[in-house]
N, C-alpha and C positions, 0 to 999 in steps of 0.2 A: 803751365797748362791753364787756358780757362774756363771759367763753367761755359757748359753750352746751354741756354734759356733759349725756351720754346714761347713762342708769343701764343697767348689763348687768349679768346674773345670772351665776355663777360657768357656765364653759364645762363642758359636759358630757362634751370629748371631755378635759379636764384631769380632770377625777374620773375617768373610768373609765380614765384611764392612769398614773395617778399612787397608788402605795402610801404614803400617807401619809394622817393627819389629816382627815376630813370636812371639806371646804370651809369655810371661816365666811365669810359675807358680811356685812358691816358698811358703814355709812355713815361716809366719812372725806371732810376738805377736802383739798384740794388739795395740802396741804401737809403733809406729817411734823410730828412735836413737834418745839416747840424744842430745838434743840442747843446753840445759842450766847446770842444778844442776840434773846430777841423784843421788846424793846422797839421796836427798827427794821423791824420783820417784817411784809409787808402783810399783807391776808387776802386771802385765799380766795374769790372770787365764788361757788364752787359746791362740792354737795357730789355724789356719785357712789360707789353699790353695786358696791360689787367686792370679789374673793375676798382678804384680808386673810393673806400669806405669813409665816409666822415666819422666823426663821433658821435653827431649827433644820431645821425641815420642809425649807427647799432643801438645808441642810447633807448632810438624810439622802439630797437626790436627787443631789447630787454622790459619793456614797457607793457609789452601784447599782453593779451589775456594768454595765461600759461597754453588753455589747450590751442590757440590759433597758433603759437610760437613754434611748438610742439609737434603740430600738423608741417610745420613750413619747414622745420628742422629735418624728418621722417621723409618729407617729400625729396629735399635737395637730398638726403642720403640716400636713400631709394635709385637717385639717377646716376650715383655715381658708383657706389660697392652694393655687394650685395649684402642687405641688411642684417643676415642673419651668421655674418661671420668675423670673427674676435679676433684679434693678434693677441700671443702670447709674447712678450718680450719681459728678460731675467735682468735685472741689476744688480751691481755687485760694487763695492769699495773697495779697491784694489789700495789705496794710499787714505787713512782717515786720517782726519781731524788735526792740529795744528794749524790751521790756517789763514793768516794775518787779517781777512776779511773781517768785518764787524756785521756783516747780515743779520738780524734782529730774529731772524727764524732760524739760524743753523746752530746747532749744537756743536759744530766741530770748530767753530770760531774760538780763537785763544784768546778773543774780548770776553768771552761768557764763561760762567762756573757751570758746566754739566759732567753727566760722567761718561761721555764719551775720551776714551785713550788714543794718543798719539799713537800712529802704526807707520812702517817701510813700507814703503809698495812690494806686494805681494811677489813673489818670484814667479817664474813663466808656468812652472809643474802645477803649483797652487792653484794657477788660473784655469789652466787646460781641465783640470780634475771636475772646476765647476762650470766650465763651458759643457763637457759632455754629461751631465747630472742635469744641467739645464736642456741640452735636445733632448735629452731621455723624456724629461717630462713634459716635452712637447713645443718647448720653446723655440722659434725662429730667428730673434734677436737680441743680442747677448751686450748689455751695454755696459761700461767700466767707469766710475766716477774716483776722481784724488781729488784732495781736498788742496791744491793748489792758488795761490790766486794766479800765477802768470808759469806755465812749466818752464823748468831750462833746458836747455841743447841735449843735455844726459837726460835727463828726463822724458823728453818725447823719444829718444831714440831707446829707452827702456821702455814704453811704453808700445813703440813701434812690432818692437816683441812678442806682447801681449796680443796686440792686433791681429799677428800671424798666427798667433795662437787658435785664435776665436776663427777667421777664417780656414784654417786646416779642417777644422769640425763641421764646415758649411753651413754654418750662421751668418747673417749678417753684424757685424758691428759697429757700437756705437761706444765713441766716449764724451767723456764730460769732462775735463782739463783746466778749466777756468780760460783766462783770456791768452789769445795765439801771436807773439813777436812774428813777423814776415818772414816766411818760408817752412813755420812747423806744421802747418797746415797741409801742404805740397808734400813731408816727408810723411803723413799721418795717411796722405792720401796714398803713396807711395807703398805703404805697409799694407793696403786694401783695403782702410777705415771706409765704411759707407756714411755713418753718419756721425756728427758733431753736434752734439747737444752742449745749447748757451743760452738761458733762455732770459728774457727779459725782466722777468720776476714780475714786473707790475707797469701801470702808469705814467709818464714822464716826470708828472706833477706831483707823485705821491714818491718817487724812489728814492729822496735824501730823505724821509722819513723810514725807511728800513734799511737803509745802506748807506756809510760816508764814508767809506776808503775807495771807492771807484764813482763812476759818473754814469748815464745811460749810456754818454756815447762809445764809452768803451767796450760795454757789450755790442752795440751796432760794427767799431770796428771791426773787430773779433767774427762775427757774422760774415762781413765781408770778404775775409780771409777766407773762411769754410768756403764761400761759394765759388770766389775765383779758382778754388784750388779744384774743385767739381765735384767737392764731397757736399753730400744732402746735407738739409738742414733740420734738428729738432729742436723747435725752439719753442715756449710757450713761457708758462705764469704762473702765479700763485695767489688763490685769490683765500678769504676771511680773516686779511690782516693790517684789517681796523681801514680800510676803503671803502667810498662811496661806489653806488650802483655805477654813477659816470665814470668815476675811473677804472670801475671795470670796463666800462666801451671804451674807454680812454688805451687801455694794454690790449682789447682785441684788436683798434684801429693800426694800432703797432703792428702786430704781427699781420696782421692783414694784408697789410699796406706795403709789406717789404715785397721786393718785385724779384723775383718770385717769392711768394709766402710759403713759407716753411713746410716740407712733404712730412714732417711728421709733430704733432704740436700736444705737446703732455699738457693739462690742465690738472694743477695740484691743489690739492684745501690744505690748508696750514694745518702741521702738524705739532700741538702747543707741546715742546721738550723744556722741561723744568730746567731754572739756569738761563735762558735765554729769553730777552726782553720781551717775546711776545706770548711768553706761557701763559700772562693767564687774559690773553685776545677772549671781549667776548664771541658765543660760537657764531657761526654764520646759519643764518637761513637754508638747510637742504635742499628748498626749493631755487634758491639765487643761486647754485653750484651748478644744479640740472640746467637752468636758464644758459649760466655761461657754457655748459658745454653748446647746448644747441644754438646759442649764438656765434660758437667756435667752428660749427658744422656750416654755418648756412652761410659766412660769409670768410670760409677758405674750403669750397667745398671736395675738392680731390686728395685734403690731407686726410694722412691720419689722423684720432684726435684721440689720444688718451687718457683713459681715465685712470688718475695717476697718483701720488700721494697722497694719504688722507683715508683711504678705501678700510683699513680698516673700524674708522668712526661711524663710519656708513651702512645704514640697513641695508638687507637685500634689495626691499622696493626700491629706495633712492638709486642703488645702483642701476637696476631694473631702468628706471628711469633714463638713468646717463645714456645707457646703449637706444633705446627710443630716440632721444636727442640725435645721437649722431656718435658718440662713442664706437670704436670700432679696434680700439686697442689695450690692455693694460700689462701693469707691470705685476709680475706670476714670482712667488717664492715668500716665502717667510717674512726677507726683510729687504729694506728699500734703503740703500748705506747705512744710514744708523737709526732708521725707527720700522715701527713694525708694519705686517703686512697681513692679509686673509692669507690664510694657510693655501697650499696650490690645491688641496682635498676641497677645499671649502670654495673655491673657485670655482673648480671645476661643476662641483654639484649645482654650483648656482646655476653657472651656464648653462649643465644638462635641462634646470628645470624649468629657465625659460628657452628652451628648443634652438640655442646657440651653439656654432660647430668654431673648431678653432681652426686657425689658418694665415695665410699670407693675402692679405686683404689690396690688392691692383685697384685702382680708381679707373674709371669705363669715359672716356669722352663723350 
């Protein structure tokens, strides 16, 4: 089965808030130019019209004077969802830690000394128990990460399980799997998987500085697969891990740029876990976090954008701020696979008290 992609003309409320460059609309596949090996590289089932970001063009919008950015951010979210409503979505580690990746930010990597523990993937009861703990407390989407770098044949189809699971409760679901061999994509989708979280992590020019057991292109592959198979995409970044402001535009142009750009896109702050080469990253600017969400807003404007690991470092105002940006989603519960999170109490209340309602946030044409 392949994706079905809807051709959309560049958004008119991004032209008229955004001081840069006339739109180009161009026809692209699915997929970025090669990076690495296309010899291994699938294709693309489709192609889809959409506004074509440079680097530099975001570079110049990370540049604004924060309140003009801010305004253009507010505006593009205003035209598409309604501003003043949240997604709740629950994460959960169903399979941690052991896993052969050298990521320079993950704690479950078996290159780094932390204390995170090897665990089995959870059994189906396990899951279901916190899928309905999770709508109780208001959750709509229920996403599963394993700490896999590539699953096998037994593995997706134990995972497939799980999926059933989450949908019987009338959640949507999402997992995180690491990278997909041709056809586990098709049986994920098959299980009622909505969406497939892979996200880029960062840069092109910066990724063998926090990653050398995989390439970019291997995340783009993997992408691929998600979309031909016609399950969504959640795909974003992670940004205060020791990157320039440009290679931040450098990872938005990425996900921007994939055709169609990704319907749901988490923007994470590095979370420094002891044991793992980037514990001790100096911090980032709160305000450069705020910036990339609403640079995340204003040029993929019909995604979600979530604001997503990291939430706990963060005062209420910065968060305040996110949702201003364009923020329109976060991750609800205690803990976020292995590092912590705002308690769902201490969410909520924030929410209540800047005048935000939770919900299933549709993007408006």
């Amino acid at each position: 089965m392949s994706a079905t992609l809807t051709p959309c003309a560049p958004d008119a409320a991004i032209q008229a808030a955004t001081p840069v460059a006339p739109a180009a609309v161009t026809t692209a596949t699915a997929q970025p130019v090669h990076f690495h090996a296309p010899h291994k590289s699938p294709k693309a089932n489709a192609r889809v019209a959409q506004r074509v970001w440079s680097v530099a063009e975001i570079a110049a919008l990370l540049e604004l004077p924060f309140n003009d950015l801010m305004f253009q951010a507010q505006t593009v979210h205003r035209a598409h969802f309604d501003p003043n409503l949240v997604e709740l979505a629950t994460l959960l580690s169903v399979k941690t830690g052991g896993c052969p990746e050298d990521c320079g930010y993950c704690p479950q990597s078996v290159h780094h000394e932390s204390s995170v523990e090897a665990t089995k993937l959870m059994a189906v009861d396990e899951v279901r128990s916190a899928v309905r703990e999770a709508k109780a407390s208001g959750a709509t989407r229920f996403c599963m990460g394993a700490a896999w770098r590539a699953p096998k044949d037994r593995d997706i189809e134990a995972v497939s399980a799980l999926i059933r699971a989450v949908k019987d409760e009338g959640l949507e679901a999402c997992c995180t799997l690491g990278m997909l061999d041709d056809g586990h994509a098709e049986i994920l989708r098959d299980a009622g998987l909505d969406y497939y979280n892979h996200n880029l992590d960062t840069a092109p020019d910066f990724y063998n500085d926090i990653i050398s057991t995989r390439d970019y292109q291997d995340r783009l592959d993997t992408l691929v697969r998600v979309r031909n198979a016609g399950i969504s995409v959640c795909c974003g970044g992670i940004v205060g891990m020791g990157e320039s402001r440009l290679q931040r535009a450098g990872l938005i142009a990425e996900l921007a740029n994939l055709a169609p750009y990704p319907e749901s896109v988490p923007i994470n702050h590095l979370v420094k876990v002891e044991g793992t080469p980037l514990a001790n990253q100096a911090d980032l600017d709160p305000l450069e976090f705020v910036r990339t969400i609403a640079v995340a807003r204003i040029t993929m404007p019909k995604a979600r954008v979530r604001l997503s690991a990291g939430r706990q470092s963060m005062s209420d105002a910065v968060q305040a701020l996110c949702f201003v940006a364009g923020a329109n989603s976060i991750f609800y519960g205690d803990k976020l696979l292995t590092t912590a999170n705002p308690s769902g109490n201490a969410d909520l209340e924030l929410l209540g008290r800047l005048g935000l309602k939770t919900g299933h946030p549709v993007a408006r044409d």
